[in-house]
N, C-alpha and C positions, 0 to 999 in steps of 0.2 A: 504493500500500500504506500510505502514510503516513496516507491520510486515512482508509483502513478502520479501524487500528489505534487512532485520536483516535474512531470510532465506539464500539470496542469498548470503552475505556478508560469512556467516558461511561456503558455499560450495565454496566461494574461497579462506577462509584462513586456508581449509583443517579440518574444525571440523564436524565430521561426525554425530555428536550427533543430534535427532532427535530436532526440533525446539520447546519448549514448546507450542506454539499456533496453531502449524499444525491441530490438528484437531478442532480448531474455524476455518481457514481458509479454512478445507475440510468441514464441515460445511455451510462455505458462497457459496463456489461452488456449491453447493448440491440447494440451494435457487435460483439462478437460472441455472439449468441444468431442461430442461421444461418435469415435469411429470405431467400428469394429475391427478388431484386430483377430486370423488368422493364423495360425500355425502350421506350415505347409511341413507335413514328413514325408521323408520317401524317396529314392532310390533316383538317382538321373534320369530322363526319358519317361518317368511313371506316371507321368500327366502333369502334374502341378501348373506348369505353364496354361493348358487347358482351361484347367478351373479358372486360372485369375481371368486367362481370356473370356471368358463365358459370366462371369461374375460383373466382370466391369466393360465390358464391349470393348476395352482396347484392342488394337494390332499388337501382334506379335514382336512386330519393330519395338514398339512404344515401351512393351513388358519386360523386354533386352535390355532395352538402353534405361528404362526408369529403377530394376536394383542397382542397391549398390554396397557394397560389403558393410556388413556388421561385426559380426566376430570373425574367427579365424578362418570357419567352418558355414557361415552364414551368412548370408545378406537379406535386406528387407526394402520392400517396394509400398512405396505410399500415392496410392490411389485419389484423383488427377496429379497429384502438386505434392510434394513435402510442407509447402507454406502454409495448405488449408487441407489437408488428405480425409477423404468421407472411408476409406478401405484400405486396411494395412495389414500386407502380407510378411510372414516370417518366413523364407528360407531352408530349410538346414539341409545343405549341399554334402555335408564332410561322412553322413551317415553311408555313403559307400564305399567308405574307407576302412580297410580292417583296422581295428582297436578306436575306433571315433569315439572318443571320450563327451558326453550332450552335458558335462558338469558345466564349461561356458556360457554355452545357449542356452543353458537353466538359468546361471546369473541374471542375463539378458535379457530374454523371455521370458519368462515364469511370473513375474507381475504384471507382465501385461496382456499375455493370450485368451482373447477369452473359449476362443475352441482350436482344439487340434483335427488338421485335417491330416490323416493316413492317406497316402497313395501308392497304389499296389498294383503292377500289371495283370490280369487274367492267369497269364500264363506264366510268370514268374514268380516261382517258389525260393527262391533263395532271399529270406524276406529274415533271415538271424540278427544282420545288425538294425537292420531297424526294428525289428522287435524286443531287442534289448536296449535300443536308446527308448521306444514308448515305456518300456517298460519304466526306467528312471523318471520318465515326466511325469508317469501317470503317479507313481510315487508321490513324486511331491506337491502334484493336485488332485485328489483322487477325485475332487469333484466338476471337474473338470469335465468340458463335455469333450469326446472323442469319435471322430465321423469317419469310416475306414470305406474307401471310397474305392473300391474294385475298377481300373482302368480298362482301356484297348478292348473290349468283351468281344469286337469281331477277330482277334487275332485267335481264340479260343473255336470260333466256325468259319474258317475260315469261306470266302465264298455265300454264306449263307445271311439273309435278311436278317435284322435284330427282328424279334420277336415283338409281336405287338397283335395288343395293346402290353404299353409296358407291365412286365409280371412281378417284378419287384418291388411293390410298392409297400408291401406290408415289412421288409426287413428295416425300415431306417425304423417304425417303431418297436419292431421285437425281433432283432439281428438273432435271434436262436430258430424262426420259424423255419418247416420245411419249406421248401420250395417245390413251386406245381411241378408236374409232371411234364407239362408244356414243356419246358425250357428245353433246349438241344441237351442231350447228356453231357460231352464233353464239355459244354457253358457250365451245366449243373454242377460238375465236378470239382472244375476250377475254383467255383466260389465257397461250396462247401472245404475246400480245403485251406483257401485265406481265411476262413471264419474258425477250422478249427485252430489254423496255427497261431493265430490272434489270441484265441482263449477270449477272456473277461478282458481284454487290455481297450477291448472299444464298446461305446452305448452303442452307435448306429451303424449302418451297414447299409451304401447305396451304390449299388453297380451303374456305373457311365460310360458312355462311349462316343467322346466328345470329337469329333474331327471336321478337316476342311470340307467346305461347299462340291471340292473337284475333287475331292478322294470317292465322290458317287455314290454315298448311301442317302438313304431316303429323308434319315434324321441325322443331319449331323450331330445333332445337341440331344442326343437320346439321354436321357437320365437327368439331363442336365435342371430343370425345374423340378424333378422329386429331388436332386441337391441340393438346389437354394431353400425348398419349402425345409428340409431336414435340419438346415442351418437358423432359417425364420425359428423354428422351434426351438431351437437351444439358446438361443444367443440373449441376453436379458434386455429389458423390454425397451431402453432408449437406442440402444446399437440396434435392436431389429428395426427402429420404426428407420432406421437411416438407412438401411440395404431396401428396404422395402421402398423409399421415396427412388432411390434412385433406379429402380426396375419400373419404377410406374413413367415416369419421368422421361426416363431415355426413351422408352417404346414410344412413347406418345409421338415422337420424333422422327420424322426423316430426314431432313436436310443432313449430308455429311458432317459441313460445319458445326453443325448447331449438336450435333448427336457427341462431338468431342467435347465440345465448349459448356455443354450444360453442367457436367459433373462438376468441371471447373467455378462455375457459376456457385453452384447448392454447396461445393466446398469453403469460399470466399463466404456465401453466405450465413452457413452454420459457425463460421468463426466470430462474423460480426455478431450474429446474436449472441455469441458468450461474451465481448466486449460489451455489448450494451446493457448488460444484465449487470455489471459493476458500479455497485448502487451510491457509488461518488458521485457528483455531478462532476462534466467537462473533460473524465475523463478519456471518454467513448471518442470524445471532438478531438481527442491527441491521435489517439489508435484507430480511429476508421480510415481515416483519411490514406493510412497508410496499408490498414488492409483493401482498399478499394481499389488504390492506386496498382498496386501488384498482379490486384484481379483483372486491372483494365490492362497492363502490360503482359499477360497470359495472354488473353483474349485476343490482342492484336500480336501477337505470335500464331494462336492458328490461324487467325485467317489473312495470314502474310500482308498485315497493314499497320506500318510502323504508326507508337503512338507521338503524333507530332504536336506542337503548341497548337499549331491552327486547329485540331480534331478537336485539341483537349478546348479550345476558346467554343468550337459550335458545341458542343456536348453540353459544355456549362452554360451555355444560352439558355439551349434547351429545357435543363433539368435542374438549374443550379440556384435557382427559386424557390423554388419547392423543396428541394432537398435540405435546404437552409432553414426554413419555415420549419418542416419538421425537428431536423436537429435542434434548434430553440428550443421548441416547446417539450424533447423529451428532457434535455438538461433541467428545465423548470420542474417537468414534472418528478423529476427523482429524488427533490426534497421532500418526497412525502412515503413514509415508509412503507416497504415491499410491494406496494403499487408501481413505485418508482422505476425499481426494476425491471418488473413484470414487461412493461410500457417500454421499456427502453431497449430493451432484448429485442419485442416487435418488433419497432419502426428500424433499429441498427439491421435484423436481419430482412424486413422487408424492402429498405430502401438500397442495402446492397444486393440484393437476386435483383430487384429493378434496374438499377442500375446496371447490373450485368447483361440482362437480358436486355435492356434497350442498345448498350455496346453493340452485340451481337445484331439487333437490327440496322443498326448502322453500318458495322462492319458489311455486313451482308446484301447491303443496299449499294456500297462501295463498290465489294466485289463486282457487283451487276451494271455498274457504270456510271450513277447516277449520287447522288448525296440528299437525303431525308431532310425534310423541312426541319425547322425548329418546330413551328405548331405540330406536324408530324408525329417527331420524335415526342414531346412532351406529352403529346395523348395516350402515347402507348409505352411511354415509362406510366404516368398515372393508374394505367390496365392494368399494368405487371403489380405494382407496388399494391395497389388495391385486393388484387389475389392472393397475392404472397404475403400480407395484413391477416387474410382470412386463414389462409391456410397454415402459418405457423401459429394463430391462435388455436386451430386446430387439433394441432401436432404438441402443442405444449401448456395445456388446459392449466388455470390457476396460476400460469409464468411460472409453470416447472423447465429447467433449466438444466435437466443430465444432459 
């Protein structure tokens, strides 16, 4: 608080210079702003990549280049942005190492996972060292939820259609059930033998068979929503409502653009509402600005449109009225206890998704050749901000703030 207030202090004796500690204190925000965090196990090649792809619609490109080493043995990927991430993957690469010691990755991970995903080919039995690194994790969380997620299932028939309608729907809630008769036998076998050699070390059990468009099966995403529903279930209740926005979200979407840019967006914006929820007055006016500024220089990264003075002068035509008006009025209103807050978290996070989304209409209008009016723009930041008013009162009844 001491170093909010040494913020605040600077914005009213007119020194515009950025605060040295601003980014420890976008930092602490970021800690709690509720993303789910992942625990990827599993063997080279055994999907993991997969999952995150199917989980967050990135490219493959994107999933490469965005880890980046944690420990010795792991690295972690934070889903759009490290600056504002809604989905944060763990790693642990070293598990096909003989003697891989997971005492590190314990350190590292272990307070912050909230589910471990197992990944396990179909047809790859040599599954020892990973079963004695779960083993150690599971140890030290037994309550822990743990999702063993059977890969590749066409390399088990080969040639042969995945079976459908999907027949595995009843193991991610009772991973001991038999399985129908349906299933090809060699599939059958497969899985019954990751399920015995697993033991008790996993709650769920949900066979996937996640591949490209031109690899030419019917579903490339087989399994793939009995996955996310299996994770919706475990994961406790302010991380799930965040996976759950951003699945509703992205679909809604076609534009390529827009389909990258949103996550980015709802990231930026789940961070301002934890800044605005900090029931100081003035201090939200030091730290948005800064969170917003990041989100507009993202934004104009994907869609290859430098951000210049001139953008940032129509922008603020536009929208810089208004947005002023409201920042006023939630500093006033934050003298008045835990109302303050409540009020403050709203308009920081609806006026930054506004904000982000009018960006992207612009940017998008650029792309197309043309440049949006100010009246334009202004009516349809108003739209966005109005929604995104509604909807995070929605999303966080009474200015609950996990």
């Amino acid at each position: 608080m001491s170093r909010l207030w040494d913020a605040v202090k600077r914005t009213v004796t007119g020194d515009s210079s950025p605060p040295p500690d601003l980014e420890k204190t976008l930092a602490e925000l970021r800690t709690k702003t509720p993303a789910p965090v992942f625990w990827l196990l599993g063997k080279t090649q055994s999907g993991k990549t997969s999952i995150v792809r199917f989980l967050t619609g990135a490219e493959d490109a994107a999933i490469g280049s965005g880890f980046r080493p944690c420990t010795k043995t792991s690295r972690l990927y934070q889903f759009p942005t490290p600056d504002a991430p809604l989905l944060t993957f763990l790693d642990t690469r070293g598990v096909d190492e003989p003697g891989y010691d997971p005492a590190e990755d314990l350190a590292a991970f272990d307070p912050k996972a909230h589910v471990v995903i197992v990944t396990a080919k179909a047809t790859d039995f040599a599954q020892g060292n990973v079963r004695t690194a779960l083993e150690r994790i599971r140890a030290a969380s037994p309550s822990r939820p743990v999702v063993l997620a059977i890969t590749t299932l066409h390399e088990a028939v080969p040639r042969q259609p995945h079976p459908e309608p999907y027949p595995f729907g009843e193991l991610a809630a009772n991973p001991r059930v038999p399985l129908p008769e349906s299933i090809p036998q060699p599939l059958r076998e497969c899985i019954d033998e990751h399920r015995r050699a697993f033991g008790d070390l996993f709650d769920h059990c949900v066979p996937i068979d996640l591949t490209k468009s031109e690899d030419g099966f019917a579903e490339p995403n087989y399994g793939g929503e009995q996955l996310k529903h299996a994770l919706l279930n475990v994961l406790p209740a302010a991380y799930r409502q965040t996976l759950l926005r951003l699945k509703e979200a992205t679909e809604a979407l076609k534009g390529v653009h827009l389909r990258h840019a949103l996550p980015v967006v709802m990231g930026y914006t789940s961070v301002a509402g934890t800044a605005g929820a900090v029931p100081i007055p003035f201090v939200d006016l030091v730290l948005l600005p800064g969170i917003q500024a990041r989100m507009a220089n993202h934004l104009a990264e994907i869609y290859g449109q430098p951000m210049t003075p001139e953008r940032l002068k129509e922008l603020g035509a536009a929208v810089g009225v208004g947005l002023l008006a409201r920042t006023l009025a939630r500093q006033a209103v934050k003298f008045i206890p835990f109302v303050g807050s409540a009020v403050g978290a709203t308009v920081a996070a609806a006026s930054t998704y506004a904000l982000g989304r009018a960006l992207c209409y612009y940017f998008e209008a650029v792309c197309e050749g043309h440049v949006p009016t100010p009246d334009a723009l202004r009516k349809f930041y108003h739209e966005q901000y109005t929604a995104a008013e509604k909807q995070w009162k929605d999303d966080h009844p009474k200015g609950e703030k996990k």
